[in-house]
C-alpha positions as CSV (number, residue, x, y, z in Angstrom):
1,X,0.0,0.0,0.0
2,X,3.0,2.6,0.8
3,X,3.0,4.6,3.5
4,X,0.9,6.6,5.1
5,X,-0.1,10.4,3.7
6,X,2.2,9.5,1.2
7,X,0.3,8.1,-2.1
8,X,-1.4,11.7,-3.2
9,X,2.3,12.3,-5.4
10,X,2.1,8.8,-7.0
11,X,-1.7,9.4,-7.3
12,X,-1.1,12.7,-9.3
13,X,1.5,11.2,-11.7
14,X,-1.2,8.3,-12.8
15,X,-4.0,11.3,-12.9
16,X,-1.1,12.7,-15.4
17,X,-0.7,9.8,-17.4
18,X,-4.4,8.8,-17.7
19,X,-4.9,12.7,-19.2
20,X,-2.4,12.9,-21.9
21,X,-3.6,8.9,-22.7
22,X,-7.6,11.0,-22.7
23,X,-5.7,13.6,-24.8
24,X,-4.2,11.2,-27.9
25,X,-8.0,9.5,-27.9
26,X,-9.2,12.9,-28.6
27,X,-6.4,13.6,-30.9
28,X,-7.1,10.8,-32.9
29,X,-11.2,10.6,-32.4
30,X,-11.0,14.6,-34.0
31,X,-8.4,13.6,-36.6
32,X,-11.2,11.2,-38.2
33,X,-13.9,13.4,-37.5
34,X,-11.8,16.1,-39.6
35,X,-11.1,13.4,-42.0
36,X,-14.7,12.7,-42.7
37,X,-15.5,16.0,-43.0
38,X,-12.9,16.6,-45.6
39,X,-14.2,13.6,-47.5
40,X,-18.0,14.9,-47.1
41,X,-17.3,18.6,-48.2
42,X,-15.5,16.5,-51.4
43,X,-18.6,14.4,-52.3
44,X,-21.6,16.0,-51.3
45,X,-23.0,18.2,-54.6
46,X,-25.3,21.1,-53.7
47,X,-26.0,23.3,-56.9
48,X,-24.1,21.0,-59.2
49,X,-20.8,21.6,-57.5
50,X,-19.2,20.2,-54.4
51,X,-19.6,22.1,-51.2
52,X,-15.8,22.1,-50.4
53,X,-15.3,24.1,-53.1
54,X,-16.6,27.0,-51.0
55,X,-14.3,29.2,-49.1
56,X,-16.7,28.5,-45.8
57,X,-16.3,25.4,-45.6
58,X,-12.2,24.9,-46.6
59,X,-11.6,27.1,-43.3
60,X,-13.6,25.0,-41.2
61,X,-11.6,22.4,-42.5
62,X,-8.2,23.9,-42.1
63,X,-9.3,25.2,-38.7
64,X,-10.2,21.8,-37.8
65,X,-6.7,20.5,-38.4
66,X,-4.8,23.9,-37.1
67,X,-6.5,23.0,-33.6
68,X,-6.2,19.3,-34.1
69,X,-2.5,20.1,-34.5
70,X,-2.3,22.4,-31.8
71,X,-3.5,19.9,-29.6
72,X,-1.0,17.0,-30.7
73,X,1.9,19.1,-30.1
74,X,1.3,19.9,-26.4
75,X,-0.3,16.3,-26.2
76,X,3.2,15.0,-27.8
77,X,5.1,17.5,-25.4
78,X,3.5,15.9,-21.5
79,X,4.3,12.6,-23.4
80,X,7.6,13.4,-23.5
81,X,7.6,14.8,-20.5
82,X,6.0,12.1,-19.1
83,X,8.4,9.3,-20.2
84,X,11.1,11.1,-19.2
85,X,9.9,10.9,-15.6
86,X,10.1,14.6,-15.2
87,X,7.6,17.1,-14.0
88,X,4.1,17.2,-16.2
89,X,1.4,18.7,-14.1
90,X,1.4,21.7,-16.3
91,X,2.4,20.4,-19.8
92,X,-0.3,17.4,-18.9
93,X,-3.2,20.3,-17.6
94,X,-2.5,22.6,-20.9
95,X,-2.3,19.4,-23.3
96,X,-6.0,18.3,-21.8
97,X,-7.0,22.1,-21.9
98,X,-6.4,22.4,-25.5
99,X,-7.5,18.9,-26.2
100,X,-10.9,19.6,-24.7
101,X,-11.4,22.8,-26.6
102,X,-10.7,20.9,-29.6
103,X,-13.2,18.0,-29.3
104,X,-15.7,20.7,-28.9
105,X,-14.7,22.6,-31.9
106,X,-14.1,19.8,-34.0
107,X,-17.6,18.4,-33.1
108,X,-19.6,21.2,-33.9
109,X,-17.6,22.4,-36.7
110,X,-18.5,19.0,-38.7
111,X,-21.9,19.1,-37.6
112,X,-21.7,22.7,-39.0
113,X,-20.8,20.6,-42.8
114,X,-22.2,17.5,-42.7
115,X,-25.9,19.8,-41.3
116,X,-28.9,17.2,-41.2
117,X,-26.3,14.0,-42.3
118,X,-24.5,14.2,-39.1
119,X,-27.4,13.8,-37.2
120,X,-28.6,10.3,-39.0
121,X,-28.0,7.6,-36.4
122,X,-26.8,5.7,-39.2
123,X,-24.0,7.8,-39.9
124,X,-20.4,7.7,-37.9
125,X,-20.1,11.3,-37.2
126,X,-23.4,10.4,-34.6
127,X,-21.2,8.4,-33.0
128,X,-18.2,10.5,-32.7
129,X,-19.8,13.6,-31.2
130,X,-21.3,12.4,-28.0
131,X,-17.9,10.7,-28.0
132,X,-16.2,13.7,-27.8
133,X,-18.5,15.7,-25.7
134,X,-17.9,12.5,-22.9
135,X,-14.0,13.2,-23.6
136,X,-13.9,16.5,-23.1
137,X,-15.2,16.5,-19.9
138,X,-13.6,13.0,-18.9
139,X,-10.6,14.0,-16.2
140,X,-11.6,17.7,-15.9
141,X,-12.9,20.4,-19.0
142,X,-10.7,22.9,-20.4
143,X,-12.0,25.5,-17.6
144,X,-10.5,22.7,-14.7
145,X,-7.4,22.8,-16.2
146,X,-7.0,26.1,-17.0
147,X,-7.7,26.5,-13.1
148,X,-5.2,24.0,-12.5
149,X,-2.6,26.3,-14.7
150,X,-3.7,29.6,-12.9
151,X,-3.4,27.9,-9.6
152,X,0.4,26.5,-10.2
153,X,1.1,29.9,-11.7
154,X,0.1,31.6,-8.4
155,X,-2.4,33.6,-10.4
């Protein structure tokens, strides 16, 4: 068991771990959401041409895969940090910050394309989004960890 009043340290670190493991499911749960959406705005016709051939709908595209990326990288970065058996409580609380942000955004943003389709139980982005919305708020929201941030900051 250890000893006494001493297991909230080892606790932490595992409460580190499990986030940035919560962060690369979001990672890659919003990389195939963007990837679907890329795929739809390619296929679906409205008007005799393809939707993604609207200005719209590229940037919600490219601003699904700037955050996506923005998220990897400090996801990547409490990895790192992580396996090198250093300090992660901030990289680990800003990776899961931006991570939750991003499942949010990348959600509504392909519901904002796919419009009526992504609400067909038969199609995977209706699987995906509650996904996501139970991700993001698995082992604290963006607002927790931004508190958590603040607080180590002395802020």
């Amino acid at each position: 068991m250890g000893e006494l009043n001493k297991g909230w340290p080892l606790l932490q670190r595992a409460l580190q771990k499990a986030t940035v493991l919560q962060c690369a499911e979001i990672d890659g749960a919003c990389s195939e959401v963007q990837r679907m959406s890329v795929e739809y705005a390619k296929d679906r016709v409205q008007y005799g041409v393809p939707i993604g051939i609207h200005q719209s709908i590229q940037w919600k595209c490219v601003d699904m895969g700037d955050a996506i990326n923005k998220a990897r990288i400090l996801t990547h970065t409490a990895a790192t940090a992580l396996a090198d058996d250093e300090p992660a409580l901030l990289e680990a609380a800003l990776a899961k910050a931006c991570a939750s942000q991003t499942a949010r955004f990348c959600a509504y943003e392909a519901h904002q394309i796919f419009s009526g389709a992504g609400q067909l139980v038969e199609h995977p982005l209706s699987l995906y989004s509650p996904r996501l919305k139970l991700m993001e708020a698995n082992l604290g929201d963006a607002d927790y960890h931004l508190n958590k941030i603040a607080e180590a900051m002395d802020l």
